[in-house]
C-alpha positions in Angstrom: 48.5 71.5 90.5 51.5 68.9 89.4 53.1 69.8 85.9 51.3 66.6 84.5 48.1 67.4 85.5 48.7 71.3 83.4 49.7 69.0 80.7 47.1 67.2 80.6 44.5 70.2 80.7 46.2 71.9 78.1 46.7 68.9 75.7 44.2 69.3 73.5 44.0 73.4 73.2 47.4 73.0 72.5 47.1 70.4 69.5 44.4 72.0 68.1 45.3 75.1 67.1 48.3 74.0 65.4 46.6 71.1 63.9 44.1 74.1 62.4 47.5 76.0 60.9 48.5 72.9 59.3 45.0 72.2 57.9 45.1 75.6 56.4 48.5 75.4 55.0 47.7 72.2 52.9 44.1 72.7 52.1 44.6 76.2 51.1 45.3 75.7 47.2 43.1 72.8 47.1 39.9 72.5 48.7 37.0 71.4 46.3 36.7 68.0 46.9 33.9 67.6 49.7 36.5 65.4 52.3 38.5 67.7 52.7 35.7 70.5 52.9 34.3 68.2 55.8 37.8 68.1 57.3 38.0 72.4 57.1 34.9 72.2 58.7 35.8 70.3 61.3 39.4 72.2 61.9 37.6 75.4 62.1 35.2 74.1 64.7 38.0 73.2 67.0 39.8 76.0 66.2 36.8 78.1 67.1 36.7 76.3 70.7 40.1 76.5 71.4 40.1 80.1 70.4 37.1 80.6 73.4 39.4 78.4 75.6 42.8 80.5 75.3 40.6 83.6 75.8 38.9 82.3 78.5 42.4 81.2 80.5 43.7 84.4 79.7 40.5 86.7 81.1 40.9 84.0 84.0 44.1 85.4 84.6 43.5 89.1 84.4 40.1 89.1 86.4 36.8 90.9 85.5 35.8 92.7 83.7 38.8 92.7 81.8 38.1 88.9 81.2 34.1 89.2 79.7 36.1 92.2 77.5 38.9 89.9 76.5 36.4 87.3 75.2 34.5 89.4 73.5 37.2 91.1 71.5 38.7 87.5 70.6 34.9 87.0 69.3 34.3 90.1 67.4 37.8 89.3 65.6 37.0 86.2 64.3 33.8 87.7 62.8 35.6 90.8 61.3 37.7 88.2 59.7 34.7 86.6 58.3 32.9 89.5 57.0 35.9 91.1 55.4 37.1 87.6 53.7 33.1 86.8 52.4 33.2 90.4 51.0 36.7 90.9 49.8 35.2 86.7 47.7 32.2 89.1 46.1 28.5 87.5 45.1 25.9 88.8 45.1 25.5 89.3 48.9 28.6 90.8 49.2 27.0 94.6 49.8 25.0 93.4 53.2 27.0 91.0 54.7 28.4 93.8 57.0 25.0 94.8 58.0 23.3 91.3 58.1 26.6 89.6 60.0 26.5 92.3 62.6 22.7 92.9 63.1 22.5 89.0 63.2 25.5 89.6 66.1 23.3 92.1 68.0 20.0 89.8 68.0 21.6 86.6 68.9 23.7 88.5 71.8 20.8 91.0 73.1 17.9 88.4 72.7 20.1 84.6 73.0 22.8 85.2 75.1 21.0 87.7 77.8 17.5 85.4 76.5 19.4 81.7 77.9 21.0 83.4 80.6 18.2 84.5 82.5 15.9 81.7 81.6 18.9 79.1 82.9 19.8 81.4 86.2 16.1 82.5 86.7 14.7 78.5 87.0 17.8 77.6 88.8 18.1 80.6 91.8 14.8 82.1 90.9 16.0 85.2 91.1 19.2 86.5 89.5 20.6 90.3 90.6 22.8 92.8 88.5 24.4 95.8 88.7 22.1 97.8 86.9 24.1 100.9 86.3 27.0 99.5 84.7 24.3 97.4 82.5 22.5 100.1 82.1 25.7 102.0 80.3 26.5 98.9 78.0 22.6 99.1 77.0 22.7 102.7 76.2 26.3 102.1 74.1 24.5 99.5 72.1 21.4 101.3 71.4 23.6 104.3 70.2 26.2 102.3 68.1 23.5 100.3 66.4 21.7 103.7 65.9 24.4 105.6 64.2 25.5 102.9 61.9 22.6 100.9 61.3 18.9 102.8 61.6 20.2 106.3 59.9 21.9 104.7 56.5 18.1 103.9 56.0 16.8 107.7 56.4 20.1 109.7 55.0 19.4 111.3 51.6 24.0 111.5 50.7 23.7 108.2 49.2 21.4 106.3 47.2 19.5 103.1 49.1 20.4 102.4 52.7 24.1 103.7 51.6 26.6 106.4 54.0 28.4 108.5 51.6 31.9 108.1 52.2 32.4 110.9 54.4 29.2 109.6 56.9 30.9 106.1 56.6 33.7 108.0 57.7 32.0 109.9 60.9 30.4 106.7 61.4 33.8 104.4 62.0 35.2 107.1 64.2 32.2 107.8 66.1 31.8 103.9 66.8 35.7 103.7 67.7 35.3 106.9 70.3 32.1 105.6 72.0 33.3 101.5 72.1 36.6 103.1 73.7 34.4 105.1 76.2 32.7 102.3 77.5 36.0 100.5 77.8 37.5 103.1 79.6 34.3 103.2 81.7 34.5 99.4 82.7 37.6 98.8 83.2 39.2 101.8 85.0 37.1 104.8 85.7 33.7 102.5 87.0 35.1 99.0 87.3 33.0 98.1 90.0 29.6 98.4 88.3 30.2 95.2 86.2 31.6 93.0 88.5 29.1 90.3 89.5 27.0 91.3 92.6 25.6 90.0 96.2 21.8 90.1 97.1 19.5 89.5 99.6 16.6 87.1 98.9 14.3 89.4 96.8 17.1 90.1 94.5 17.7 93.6 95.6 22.1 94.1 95.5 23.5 93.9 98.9 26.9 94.7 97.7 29.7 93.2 95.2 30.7 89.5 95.1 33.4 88.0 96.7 35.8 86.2 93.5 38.1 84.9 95.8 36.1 82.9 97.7 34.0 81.3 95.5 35.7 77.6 95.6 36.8 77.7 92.1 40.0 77.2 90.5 43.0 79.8 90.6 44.3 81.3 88.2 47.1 80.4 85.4 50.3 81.4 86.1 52.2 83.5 83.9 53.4 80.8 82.1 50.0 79.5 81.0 49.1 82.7 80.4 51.1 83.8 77.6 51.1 80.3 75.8 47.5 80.8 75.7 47.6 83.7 74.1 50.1 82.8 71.6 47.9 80.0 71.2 44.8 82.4 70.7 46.2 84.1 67.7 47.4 81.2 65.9 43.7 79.9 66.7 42.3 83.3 65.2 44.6 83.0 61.9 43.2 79.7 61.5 39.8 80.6 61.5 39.8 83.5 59.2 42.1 81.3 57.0 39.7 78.6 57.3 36.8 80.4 57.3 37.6 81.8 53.8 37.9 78.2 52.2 34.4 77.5 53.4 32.7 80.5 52.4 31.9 79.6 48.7 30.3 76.6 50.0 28.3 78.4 52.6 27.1 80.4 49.9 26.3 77.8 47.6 24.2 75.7 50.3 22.4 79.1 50.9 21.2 79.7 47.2 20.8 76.3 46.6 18.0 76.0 49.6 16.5 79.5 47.5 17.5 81.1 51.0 17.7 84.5 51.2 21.8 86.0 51.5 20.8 87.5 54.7 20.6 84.1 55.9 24.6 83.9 55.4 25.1 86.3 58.1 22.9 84.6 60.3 24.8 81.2 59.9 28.2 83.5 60.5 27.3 84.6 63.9 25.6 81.6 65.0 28.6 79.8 64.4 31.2 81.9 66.0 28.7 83.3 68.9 28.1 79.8 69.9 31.1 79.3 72.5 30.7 82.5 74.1 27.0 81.8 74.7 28.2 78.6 76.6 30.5 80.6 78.6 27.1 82.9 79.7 25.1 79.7 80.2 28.1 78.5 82.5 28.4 81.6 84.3 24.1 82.2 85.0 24.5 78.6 86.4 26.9 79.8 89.0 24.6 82.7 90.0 26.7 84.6 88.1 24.3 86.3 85.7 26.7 89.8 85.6 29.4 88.2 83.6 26.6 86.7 81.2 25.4 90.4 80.2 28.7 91.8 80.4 29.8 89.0 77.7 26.5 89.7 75.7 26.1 93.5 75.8 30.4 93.0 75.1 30.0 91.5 72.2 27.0 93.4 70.7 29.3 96.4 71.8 32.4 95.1 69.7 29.9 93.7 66.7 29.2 97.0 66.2 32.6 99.2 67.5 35.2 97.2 65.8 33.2 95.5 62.9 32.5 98.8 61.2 35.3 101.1 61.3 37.2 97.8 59.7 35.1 97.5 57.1 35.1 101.1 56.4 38.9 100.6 55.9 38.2 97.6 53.7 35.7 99.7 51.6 39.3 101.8 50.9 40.1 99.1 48.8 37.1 97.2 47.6 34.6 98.7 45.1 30.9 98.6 45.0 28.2 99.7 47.1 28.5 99.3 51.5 24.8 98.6 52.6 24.3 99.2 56.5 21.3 100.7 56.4 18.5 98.5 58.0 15.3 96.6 56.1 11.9 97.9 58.1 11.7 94.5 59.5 14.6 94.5 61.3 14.3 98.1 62.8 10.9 97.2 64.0 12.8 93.8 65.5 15.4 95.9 67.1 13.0 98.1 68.2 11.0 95.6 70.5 14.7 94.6 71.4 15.3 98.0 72.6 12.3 98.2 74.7 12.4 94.8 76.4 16.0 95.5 77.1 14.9 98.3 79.0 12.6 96.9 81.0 14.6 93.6 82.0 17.9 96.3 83.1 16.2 98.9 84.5 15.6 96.8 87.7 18.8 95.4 88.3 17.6 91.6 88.9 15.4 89.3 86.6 13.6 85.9 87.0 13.3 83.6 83.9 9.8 85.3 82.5 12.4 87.9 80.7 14.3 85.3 79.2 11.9 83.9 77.5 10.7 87.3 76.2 14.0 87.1 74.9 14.7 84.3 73.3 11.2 84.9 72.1 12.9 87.3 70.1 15.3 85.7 68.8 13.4 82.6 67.6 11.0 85.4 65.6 14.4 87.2 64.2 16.0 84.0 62.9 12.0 83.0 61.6 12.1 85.7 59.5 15.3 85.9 58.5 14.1 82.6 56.4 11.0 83.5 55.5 11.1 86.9 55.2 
């Protein structure tokens, strides 16, 4: 590829992420009128995109799995940033938007992403064929990270409400951090090969694992590209958080104002950021590559859950006023059906597009009664 055509593919992840910085620099001390609220709005959008796009050249450039893991880290930090900046801004909501942000997270990545993927690769190849050990493992991570810091709050008698004292809160963070890093250790070194994206015969069954250089698509950046992308990635990340944080009083506002209820705050939060990565697992099912969707879904649920709450843990160092992780009987019972559909679609190791609409089935009941509760 000529130098001019890499200039012209980069021109616009390149411009917008500094374009974001400067938006934030000289909206940051004044920001009420509603033009330039629009024009945050639209800064953080882009820099939202170009964020996915830097992560995305730089997972291109280090392979899988490592690339589904770099995505979903650059994700998960952008929501941390979110969560810790609406709570650090108080309101009322401020005590559950840890637990509504990051079970909103786990239902749109469990149910949307693995729901879209398998209803887009299922009608398009019929049949779509994973590696249903290393799936498996992600499944299991999920279940227990979302177990340990979101179902026993509800039952524990330490704390008043659906409240970890601060040493559970403590064994919680640390307990997320060990298993998050086991599972990376797990699919990147010691069991790489089970998340790779897989060959199969033509009832679906894995015939072996998939040939990535030979699959007609382009090569990857060179070093070069590499590491401007992900210079350009954090300077994307800042900008959200940054910008993120100017629009969160308004978000807030537009919530009450509908009578909403503040759960639906969280919702909005990882709709918004889980949006590009979903496209990337929509992209990747189309190229019968349904492996890398689930290892960017069950990712990200993974990370949600991992990273999210050992950092707000540390946030809770500094902030006063009650931590509510614990979840409402509605949402167990929704994460509960989750649990055993997931079961059934990954136990298998290939799917056809009846379990993605089980899924997204899901999903549309979770963000139905997230509204009308």
């Amino acid at each position: 590829m000529s130098d001019r055509a890499v200039r012209g593919r980069l021109q616009w992840p390149v411009v917008v992420p500094v374009l974001a910085l400067v938006v934030l620099a000289v909206a940051w001390f004044n920001h009420d009128h509603w033009t330039v609220l629009a024009v945050v709005a639209a800064a953080l959008i882009g820099a939202i995109v170009a964020a996915v796009h830097h992560a995305e050249v730089v997972a291109h450039k280090v392979g899988e799995p490592f690339g589904s893991l770099i995505l979903a880290v650059a994700v998960t930090v952008i929501e941390v940033g979110l969560i810790v900046m609406l709570m650090t801004g108080g309101g009322e909501g401020a005590s559950t938007y840890a637990r509504d942000t990051v079970f909103a997270a786990v239902m749109i990545t469990l149910n949307g992403i693995v729901g879209i993927s398998l209803l887009v690769g299922g009608l398009k190849h019929h049949l779509v064929s994973f590696n249903a050990s290393g799936t498996g493992s992600a499944v299991a991570t999920v279940i227990t990270l979302a177990g340990v810091t979101m179902v026993l709050p509800s039952f524990t008698t330490s704390a008043e409400g659906r409240e970890y004292s601060p040493s559970q809160l403590t064994f919680a963070a640390v307990a997320s951090l060990i298993l998050y890093g086991a599972f990376v250790f797990t699919q990147t070194i010691r069991h790489r090969d089970f998340f790779l994206p897989v060959s199969s015969d033509d009832r679906g069954r894995v015939t072996g694992v998939l040939d990535l250089d030979e699959d007609g698509h382009a090569d990857p950046p060179s070093a070069g590209e590499a590491w401007l992308s992900l210079g350009l990635l954090l300077a994307a990340l800042v900008s959200v958080v940054g910008l993120a944080k100017l629009l969160s009083p308004t978000i807030e506002e537009v919530v009450g104002d509908l009578g909403l209820p503040y759960a639906v705050v969280g919702v909005v939060i990882a709709l918004f950021v889980l949006a590009p990565e979903s496209i990337a697992a929509m992209r990747n099912a189309m190229r019968d590559r349904v492996q890398i969707s689930l290892n960017l879904a069950y990712g990200s649920a993974m990370a949600s859950i991992g990273l999210t709450i050992p950092s707000v843990a540390v946030v809770m160092i500094w902030l006063a006023g009650p931590l509510e992780l614990g979840l409402l009987p509605t949402q167990m019972v929704l994460l509960a059906l989750t649990v055993v559909v997931t079961a059934f679609t990954v136990v298998q190791g290939r799917a056809y597009a009846l379990q993605g609409v089980l899924h997204l089935v899901l999903l549309a009941a979770f963000l139905f009664l997230s509204v009308q509760p």
